[in-house]
N, C-alpha and C positions, 0 to 999 in steps of 0.2 A: 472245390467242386467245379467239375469242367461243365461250361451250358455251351454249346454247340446250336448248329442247324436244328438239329432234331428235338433238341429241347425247346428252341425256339418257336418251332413248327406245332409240338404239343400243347405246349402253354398257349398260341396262338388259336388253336384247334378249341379248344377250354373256354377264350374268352369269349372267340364268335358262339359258342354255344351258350354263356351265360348271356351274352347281348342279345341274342333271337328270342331268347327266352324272357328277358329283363326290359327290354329298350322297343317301346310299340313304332317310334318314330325313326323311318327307314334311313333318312338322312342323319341322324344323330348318331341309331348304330353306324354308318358306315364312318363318319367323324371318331365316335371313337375307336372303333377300329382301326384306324391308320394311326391313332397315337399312339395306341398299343403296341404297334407293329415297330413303329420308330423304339419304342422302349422296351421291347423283346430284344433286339439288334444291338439296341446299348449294351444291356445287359450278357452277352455276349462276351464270354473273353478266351475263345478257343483262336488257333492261328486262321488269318484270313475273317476275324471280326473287321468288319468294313470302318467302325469309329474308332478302334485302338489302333489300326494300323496307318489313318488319315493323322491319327495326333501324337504317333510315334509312341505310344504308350507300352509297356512290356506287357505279354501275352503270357498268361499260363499256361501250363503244361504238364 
């Protein structure tokens, strides 16, 4: 299964709505949200993933 931008961006979309909803402390949601967003990116293995192409790793397709 190819996860691209756009899937990254969904899932992304998804989490900021469970945090707003979930998390009352503004600084915590935006904490975890950047973790998120680091492990949206991981997860990542279409061409131009910013971590597989930094660790030479092979890209799906």
């Amino acid at each position: 299964m190819r996860i691209g931008e756009p899937e990254r961006d969904a899932w992304l979309l998804c989490m900021s709505g469970a945090l707003e909803e979930v998390v009352a402390d503004e600084a915590l949601r935006e904490e975890l949200y950047a973790a998120f967003a680091k492990l949206a990116d991981w997860m990542r293995n279409d061409p131009g993933n910013p971590h597989d192409s930094q660790h030479g790793r092979q890209v799906l397709r």
